[in-house]
Chimera marker file (.cmm) of the C-alpha trace (Angstrom):
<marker_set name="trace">
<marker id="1" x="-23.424" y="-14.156" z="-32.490" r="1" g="1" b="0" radius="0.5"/>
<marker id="2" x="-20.655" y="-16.938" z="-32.628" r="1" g="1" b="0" radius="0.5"/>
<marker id="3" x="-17.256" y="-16.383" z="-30.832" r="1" g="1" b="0" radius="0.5"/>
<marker id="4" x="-14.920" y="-17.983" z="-32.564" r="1" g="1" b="0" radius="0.5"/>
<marker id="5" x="-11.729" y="-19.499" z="-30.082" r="1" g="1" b="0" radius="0.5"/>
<marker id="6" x="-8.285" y="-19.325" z="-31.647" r="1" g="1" b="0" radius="0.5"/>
<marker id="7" x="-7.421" y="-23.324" z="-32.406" r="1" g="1" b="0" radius="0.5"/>
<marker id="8" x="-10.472" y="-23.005" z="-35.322" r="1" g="1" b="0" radius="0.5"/>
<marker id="9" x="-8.297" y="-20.087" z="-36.914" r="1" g="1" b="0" radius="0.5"/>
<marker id="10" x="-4.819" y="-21.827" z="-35.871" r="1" g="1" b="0" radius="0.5"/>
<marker id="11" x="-6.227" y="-24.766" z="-37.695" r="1" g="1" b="0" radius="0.5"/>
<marker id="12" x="-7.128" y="-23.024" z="-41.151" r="1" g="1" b="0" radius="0.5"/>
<marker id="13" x="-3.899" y="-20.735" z="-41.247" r="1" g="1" b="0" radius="0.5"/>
<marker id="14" x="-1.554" y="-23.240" z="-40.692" r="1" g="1" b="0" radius="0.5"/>
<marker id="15" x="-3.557" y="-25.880" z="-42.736" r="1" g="1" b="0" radius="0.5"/>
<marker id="16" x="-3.195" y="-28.356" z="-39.830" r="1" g="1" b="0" radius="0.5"/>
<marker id="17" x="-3.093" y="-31.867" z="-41.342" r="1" g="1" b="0" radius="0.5"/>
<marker id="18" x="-6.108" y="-33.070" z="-38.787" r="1" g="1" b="0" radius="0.5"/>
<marker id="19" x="-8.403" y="-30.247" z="-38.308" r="1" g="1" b="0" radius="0.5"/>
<marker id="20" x="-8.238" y="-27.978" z="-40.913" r="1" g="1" b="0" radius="0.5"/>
<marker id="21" x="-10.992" y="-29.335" z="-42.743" r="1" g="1" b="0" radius="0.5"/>
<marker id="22" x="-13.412" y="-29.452" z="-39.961" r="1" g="1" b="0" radius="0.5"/>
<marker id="23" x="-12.256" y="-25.857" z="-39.002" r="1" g="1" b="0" radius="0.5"/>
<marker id="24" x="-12.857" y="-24.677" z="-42.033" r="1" g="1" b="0" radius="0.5"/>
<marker id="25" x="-16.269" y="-25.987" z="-42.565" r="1" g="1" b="0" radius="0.5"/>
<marker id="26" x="-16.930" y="-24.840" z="-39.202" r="1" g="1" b="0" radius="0.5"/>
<marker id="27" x="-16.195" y="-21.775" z="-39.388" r="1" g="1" b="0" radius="0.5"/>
<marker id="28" x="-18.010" y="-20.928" z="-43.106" r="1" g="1" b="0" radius="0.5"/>
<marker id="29" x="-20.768" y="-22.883" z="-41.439" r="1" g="1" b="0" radius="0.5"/>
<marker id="30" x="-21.004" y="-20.309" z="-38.691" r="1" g="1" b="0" radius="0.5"/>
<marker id="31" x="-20.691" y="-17.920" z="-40.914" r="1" g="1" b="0" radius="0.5"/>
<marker id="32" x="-23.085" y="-18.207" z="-42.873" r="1" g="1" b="0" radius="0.5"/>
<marker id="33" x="-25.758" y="-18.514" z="-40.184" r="1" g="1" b="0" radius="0.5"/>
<marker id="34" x="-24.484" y="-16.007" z="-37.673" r="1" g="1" b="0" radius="0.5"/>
<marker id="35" x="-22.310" y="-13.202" z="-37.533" r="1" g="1" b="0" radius="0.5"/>
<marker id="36" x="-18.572" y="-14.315" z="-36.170" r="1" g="1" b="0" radius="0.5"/>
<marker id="37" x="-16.388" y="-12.527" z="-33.101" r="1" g="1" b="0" radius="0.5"/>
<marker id="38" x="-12.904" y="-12.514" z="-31.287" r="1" g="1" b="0" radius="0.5"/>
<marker id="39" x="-11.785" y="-11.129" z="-28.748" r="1" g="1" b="0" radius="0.5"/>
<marker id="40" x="-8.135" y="-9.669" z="-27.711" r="1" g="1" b="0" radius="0.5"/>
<marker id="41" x="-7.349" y="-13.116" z="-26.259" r="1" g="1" b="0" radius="0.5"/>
<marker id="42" x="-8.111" y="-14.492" z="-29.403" r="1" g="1" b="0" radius="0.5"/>
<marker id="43" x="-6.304" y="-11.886" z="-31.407" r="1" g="1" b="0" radius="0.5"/>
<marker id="44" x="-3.163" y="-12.269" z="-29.198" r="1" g="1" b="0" radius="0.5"/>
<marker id="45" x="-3.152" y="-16.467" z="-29.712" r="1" g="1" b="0" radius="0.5"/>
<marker id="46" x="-3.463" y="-16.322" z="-33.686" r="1" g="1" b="0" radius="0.5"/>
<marker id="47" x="-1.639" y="-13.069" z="-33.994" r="1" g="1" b="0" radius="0.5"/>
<marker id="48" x="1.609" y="-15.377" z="-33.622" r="1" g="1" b="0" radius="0.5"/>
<marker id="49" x="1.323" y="-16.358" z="-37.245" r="1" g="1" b="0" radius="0.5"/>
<marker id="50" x="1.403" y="-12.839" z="-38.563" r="1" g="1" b="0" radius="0.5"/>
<marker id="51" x="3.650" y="-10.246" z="-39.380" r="1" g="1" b="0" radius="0.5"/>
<marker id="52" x="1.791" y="-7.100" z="-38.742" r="1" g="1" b="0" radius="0.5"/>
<marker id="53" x="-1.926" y="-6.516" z="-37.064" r="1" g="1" b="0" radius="0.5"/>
<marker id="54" x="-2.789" y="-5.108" z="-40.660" r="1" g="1" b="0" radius="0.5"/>
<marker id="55" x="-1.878" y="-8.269" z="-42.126" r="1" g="1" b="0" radius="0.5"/>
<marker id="56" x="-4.136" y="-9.975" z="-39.460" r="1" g="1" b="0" radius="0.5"/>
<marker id="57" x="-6.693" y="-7.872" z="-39.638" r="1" g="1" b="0" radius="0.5"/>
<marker id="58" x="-6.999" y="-8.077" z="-43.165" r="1" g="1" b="0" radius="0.5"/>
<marker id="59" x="-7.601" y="-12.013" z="-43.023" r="1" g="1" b="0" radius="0.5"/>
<marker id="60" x="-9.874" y="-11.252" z="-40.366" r="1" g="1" b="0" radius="0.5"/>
<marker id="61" x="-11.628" y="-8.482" z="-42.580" r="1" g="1" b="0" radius="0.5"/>
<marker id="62" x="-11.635" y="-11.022" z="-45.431" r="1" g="1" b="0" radius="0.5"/>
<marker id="63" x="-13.489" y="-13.570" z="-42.922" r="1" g="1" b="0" radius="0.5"/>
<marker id="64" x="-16.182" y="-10.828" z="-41.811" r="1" g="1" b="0" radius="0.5"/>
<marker id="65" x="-14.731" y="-11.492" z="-38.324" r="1" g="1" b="0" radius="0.5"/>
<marker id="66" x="-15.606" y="-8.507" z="-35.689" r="1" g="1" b="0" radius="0.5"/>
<marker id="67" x="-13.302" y="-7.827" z="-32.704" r="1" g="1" b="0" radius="0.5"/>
<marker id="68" x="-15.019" y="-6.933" z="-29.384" r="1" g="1" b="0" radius="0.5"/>
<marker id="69" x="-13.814" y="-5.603" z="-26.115" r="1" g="1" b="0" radius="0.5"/>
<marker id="70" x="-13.956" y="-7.935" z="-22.946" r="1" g="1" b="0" radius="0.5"/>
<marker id="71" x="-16.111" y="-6.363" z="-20.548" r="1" g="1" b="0" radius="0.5"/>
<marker id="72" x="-15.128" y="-5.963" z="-16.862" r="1" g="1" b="0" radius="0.5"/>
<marker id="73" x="-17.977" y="-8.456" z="-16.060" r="1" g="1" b="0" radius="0.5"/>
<marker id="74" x="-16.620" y="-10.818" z="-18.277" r="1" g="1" b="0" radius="0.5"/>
<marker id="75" x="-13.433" y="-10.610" z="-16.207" r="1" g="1" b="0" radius="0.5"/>
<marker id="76" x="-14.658" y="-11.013" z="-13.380" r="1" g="1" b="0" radius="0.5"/>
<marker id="77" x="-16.698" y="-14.254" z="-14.373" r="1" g="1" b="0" radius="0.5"/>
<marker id="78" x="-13.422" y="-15.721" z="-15.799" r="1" g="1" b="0" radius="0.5"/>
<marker id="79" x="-11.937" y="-15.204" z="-12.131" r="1" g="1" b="0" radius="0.5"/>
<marker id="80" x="-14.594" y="-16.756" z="-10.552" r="1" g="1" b="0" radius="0.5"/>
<marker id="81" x="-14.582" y="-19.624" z="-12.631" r="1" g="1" b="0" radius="0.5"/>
<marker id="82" x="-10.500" y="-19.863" z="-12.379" r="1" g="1" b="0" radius="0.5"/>
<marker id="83" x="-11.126" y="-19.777" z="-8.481" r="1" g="1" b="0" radius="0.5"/>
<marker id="84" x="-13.467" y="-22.768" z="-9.527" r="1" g="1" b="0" radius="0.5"/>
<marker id="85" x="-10.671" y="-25.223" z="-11.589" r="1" g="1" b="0" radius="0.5"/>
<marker id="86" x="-8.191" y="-23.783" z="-8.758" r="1" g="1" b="0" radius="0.5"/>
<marker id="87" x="-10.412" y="-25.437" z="-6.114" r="1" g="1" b="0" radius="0.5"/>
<marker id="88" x="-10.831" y="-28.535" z="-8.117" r="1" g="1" b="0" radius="0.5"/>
<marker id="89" x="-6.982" y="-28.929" z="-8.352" r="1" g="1" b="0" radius="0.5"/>
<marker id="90" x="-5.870" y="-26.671" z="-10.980" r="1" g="1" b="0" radius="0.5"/>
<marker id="91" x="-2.222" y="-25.976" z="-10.687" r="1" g="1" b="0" radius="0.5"/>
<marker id="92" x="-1.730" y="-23.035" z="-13.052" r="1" g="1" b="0" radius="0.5"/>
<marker id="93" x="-1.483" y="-19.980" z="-10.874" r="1" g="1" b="0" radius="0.5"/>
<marker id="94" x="-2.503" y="-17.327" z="-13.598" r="1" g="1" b="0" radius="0.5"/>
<marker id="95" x="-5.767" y="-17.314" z="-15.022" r="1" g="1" b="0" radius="0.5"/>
<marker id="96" x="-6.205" y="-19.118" z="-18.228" r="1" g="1" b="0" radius="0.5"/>
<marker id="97" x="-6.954" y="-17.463" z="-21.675" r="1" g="1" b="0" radius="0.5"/>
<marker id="98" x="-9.613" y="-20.193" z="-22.145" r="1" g="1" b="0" radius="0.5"/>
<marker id="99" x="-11.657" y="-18.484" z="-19.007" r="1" g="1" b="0" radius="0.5"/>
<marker id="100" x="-11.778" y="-14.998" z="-20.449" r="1" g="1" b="0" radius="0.5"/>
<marker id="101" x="-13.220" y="-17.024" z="-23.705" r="1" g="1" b="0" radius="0.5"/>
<marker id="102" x="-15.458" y="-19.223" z="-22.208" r="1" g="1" b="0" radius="0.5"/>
<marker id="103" x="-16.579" y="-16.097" z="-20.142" r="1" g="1" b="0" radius="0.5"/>
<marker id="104" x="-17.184" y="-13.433" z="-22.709" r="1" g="1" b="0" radius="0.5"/>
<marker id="105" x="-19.566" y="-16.276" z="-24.552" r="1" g="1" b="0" radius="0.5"/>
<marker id="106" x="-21.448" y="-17.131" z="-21.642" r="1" g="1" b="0" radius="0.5"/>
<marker id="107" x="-21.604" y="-13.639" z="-20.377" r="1" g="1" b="0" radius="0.5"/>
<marker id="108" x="-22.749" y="-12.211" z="-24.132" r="1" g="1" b="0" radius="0.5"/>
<marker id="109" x="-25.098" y="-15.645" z="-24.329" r="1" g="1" b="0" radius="0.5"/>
<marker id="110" x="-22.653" y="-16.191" z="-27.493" r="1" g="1" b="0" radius="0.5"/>
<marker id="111" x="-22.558" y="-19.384" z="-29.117" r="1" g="1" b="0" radius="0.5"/>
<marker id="112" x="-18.772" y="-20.608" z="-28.404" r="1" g="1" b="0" radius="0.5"/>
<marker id="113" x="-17.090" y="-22.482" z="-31.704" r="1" g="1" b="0" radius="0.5"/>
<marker id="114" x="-14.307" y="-24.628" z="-30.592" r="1" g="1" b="0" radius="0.5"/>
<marker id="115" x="-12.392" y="-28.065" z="-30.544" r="1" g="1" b="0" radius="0.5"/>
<marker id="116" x="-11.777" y="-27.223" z="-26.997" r="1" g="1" b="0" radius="0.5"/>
<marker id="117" x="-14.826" y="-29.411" z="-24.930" r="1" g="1" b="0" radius="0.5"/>
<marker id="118" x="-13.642" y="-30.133" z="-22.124" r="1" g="1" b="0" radius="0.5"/>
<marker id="119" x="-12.228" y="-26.639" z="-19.972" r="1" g="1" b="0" radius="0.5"/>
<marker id="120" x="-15.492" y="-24.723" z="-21.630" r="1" g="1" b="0" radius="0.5"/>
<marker id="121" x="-18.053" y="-26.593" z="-20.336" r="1" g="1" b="0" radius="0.5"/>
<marker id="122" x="-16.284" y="-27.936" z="-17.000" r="1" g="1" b="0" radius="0.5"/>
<marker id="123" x="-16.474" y="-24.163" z="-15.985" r="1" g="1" b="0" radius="0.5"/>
<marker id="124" x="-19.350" y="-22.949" z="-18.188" r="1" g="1" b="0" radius="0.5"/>
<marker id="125" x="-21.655" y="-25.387" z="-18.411" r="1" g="1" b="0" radius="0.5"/>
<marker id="126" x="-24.438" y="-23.198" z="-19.824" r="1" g="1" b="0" radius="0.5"/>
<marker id="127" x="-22.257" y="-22.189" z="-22.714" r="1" g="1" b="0" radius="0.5"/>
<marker id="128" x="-23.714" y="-23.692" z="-25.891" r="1" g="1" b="0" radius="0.5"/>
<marker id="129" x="-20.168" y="-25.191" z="-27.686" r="1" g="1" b="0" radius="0.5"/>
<marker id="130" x="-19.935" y="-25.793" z="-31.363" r="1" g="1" b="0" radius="0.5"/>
<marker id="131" x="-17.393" y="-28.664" z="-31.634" r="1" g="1" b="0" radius="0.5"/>
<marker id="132" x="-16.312" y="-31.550" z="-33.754" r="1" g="1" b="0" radius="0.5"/>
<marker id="133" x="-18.798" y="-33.964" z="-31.015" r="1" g="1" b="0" radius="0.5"/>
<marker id="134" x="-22.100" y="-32.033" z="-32.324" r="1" g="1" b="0" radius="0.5"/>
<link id1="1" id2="2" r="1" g="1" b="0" radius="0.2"/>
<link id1="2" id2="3" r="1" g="1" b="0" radius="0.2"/>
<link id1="3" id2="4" r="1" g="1" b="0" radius="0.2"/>
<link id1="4" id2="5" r="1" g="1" b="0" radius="0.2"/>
<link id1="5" id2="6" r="1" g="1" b="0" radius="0.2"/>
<link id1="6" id2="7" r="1" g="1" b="0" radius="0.2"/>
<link id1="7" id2="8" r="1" g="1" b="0" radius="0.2"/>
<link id1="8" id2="9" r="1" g="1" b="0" radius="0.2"/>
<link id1="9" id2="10" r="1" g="1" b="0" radius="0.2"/>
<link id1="10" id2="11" r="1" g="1" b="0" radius="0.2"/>
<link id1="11" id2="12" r="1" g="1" b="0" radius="0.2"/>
<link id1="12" id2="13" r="1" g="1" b="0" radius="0.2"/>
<link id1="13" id2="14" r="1" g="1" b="0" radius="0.2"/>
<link id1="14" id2="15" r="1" g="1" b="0" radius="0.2"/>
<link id1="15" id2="16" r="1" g="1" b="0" radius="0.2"/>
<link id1="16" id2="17" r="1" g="1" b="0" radius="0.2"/>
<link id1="17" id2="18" r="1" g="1" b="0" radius="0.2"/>
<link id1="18" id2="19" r="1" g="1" b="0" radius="0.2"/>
<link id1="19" id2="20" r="1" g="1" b="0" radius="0.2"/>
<link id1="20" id2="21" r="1" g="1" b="0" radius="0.2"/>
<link id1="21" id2="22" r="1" g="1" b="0" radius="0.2"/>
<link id1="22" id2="23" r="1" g="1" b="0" radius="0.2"/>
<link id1="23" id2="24" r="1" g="1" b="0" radius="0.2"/>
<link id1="24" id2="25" r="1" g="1" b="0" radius="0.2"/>
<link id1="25" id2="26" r="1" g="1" b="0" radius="0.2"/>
<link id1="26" id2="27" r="1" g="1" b="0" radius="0.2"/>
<link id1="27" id2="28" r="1" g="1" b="0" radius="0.2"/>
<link id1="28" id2="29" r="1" g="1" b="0" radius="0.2"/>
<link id1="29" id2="30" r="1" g="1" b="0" radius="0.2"/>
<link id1="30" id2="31" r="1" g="1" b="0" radius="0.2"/>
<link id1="31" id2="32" r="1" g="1" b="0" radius="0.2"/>
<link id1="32" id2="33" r="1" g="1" b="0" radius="0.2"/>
<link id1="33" id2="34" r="1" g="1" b="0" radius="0.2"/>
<link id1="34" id2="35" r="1" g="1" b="0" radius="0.2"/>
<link id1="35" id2="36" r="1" g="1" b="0" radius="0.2"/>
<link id1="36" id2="37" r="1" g="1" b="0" radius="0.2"/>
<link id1="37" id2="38" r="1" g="1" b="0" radius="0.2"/>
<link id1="38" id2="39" r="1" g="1" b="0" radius="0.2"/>
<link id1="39" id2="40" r="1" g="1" b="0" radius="0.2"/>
<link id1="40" id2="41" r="1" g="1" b="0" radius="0.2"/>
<link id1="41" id2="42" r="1" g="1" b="0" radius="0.2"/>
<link id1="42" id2="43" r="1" g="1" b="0" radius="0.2"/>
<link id1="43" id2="44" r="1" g="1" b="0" radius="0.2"/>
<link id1="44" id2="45" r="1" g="1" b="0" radius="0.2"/>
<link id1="45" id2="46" r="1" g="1" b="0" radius="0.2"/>
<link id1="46" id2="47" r="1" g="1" b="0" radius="0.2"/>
<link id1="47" id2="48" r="1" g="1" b="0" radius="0.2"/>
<link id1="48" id2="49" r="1" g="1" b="0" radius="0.2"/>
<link id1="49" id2="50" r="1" g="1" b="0" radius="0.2"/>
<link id1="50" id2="51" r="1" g="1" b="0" radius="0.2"/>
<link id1="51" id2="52" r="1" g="1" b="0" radius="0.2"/>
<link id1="52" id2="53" r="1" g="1" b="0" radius="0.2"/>
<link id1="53" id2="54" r="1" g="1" b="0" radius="0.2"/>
<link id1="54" id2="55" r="1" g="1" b="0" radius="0.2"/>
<link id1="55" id2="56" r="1" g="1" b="0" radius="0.2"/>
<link id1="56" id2="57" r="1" g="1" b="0" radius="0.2"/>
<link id1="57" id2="58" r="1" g="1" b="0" radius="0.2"/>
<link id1="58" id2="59" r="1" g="1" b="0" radius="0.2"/>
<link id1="59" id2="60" r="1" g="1" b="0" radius="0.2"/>
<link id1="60" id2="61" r="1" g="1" b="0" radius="0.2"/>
<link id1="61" id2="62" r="1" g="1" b="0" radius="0.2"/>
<link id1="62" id2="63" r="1" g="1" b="0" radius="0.2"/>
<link id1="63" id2="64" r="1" g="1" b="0" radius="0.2"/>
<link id1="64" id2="65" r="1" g="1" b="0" radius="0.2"/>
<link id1="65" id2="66" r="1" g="1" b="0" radius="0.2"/>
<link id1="66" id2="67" r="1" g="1" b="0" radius="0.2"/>
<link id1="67" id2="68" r="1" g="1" b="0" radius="0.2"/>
<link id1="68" id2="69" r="1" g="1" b="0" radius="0.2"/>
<link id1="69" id2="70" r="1" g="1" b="0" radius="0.2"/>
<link id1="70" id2="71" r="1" g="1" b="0" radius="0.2"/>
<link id1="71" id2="72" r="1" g="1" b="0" radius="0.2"/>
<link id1="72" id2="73" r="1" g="1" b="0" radius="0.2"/>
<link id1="73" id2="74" r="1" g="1" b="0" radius="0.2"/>
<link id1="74" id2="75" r="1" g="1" b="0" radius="0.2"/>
<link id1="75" id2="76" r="1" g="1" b="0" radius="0.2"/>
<link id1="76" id2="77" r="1" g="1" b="0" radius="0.2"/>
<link id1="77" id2="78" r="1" g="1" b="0" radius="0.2"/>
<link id1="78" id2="79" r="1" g="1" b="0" radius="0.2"/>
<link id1="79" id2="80" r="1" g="1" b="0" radius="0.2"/>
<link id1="80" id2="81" r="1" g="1" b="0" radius="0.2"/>
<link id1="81" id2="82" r="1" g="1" b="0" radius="0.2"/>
<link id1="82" id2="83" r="1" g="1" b="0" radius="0.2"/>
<link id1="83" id2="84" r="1" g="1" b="0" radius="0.2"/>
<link id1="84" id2="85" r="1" g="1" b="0" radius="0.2"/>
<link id1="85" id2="86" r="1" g="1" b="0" radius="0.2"/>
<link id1="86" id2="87" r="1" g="1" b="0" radius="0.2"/>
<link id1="87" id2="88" r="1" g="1" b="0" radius="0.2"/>
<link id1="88" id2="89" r="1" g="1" b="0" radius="0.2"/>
<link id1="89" id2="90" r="1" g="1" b="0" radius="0.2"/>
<link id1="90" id2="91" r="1" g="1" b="0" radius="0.2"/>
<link id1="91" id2="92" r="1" g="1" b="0" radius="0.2"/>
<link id1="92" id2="93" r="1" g="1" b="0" radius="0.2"/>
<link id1="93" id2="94" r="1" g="1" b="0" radius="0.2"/>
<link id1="94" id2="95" r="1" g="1" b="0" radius="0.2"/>
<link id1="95" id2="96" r="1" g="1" b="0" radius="0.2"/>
<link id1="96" id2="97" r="1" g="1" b="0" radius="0.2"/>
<link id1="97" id2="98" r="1" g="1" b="0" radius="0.2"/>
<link id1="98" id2="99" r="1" g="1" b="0" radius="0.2"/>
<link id1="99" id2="100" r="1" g="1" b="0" radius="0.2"/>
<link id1="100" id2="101" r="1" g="1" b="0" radius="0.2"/>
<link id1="101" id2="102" r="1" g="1" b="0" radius="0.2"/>
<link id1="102" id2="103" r="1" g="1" b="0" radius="0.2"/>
<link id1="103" id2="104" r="1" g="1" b="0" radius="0.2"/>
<link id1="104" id2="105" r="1" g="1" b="0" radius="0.2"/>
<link id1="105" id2="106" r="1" g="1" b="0" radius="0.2"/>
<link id1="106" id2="107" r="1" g="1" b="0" radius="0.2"/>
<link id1="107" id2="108" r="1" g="1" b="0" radius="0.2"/>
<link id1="108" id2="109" r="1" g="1" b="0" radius="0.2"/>
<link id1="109" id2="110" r="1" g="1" b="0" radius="0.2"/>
<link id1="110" id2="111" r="1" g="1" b="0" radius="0.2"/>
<link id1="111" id2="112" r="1" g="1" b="0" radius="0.2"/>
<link id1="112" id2="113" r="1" g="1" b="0" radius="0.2"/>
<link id1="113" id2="114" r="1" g="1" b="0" radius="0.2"/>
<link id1="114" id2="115" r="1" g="1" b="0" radius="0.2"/>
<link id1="115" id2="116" r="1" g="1" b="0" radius="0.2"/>
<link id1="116" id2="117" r="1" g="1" b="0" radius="0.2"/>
<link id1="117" id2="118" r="1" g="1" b="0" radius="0.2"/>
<link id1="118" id2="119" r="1" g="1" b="0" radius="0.2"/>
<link id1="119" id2="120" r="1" g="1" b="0" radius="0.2"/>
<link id1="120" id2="121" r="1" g="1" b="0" radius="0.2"/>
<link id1="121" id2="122" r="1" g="1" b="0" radius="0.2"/>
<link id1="122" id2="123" r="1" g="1" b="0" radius="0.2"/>
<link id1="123" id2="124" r="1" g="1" b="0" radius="0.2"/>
<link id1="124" id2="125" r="1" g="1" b="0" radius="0.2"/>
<link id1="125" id2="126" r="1" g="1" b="0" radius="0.2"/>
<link id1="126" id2="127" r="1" g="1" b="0" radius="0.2"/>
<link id1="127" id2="128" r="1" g="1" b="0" radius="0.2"/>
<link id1="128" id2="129" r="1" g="1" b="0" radius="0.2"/>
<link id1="129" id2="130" r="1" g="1" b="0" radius="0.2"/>
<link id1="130" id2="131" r="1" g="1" b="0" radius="0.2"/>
<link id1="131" id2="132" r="1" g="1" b="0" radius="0.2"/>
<link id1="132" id2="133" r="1" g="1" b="0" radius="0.2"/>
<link id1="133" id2="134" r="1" g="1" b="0" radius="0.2"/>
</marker_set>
């Protein structure tokens, strides 16, 4: 399984002039070897570009893209690893939607596709990331 973070999505529904292409290709990529997830985290960041969740969830649909839960202990690992970048000098004081993401992968031994690098594996270094650097 392949959770797919919100900038890959972002990218192909707003056709962004720099990464749609390699979103795109990523994500049919993915696709077509694995089956694809979000999360409500994820749902929340690209719902922005909608109108209505049946209008998202019928791009989604169209994508194959399944929606899962976030587990309690996938909570919990996102708060231990915001405890983590709060110790190395993090100054945000809520945790970050990229630690629930980066924690339901690790936690579900996911595959993580992203552009984001650098937050993912800082805090879950285990996670194997699909980005534009493989």
């Amino acid at each position: 399984m392949i959770l797919v973070d919100s900038n890959v999505f972002i990218d192909i529904f707003t056709q962004d002039t720099e990464w749609y292409s390699w979103s795109l290709n990523a994500l049919s990529d993915a696709a077509s070897k694995e089956r694809i997830t979000i999360n409500p985290i994820i749902y929340s960041e690209i719902s922005i570009g909608f109108h209505s969740t049946s209008e998202l969830d019928n791009a989604l649909s169209n994508i194959g893209v399944l929606n899962e839960q976030i587990s309690k202990d996938v909570a919990f690992a996102a708060g231990k690893a915001f405890v983590k970048y709060r110790r190395n000098g993090g100054k945000k004081s809520p945790p970050l939607p990229d630690f629930f993401i980066g924690a339901h992968a690790n936690c579900s031994s996911y595959k993580l596709l992203s552009r984001d690098r650098h937050r993912f594996l800082n805090y879950f270094p285990n996670l194997e990331l699909i980005n534009p650097s493989n």
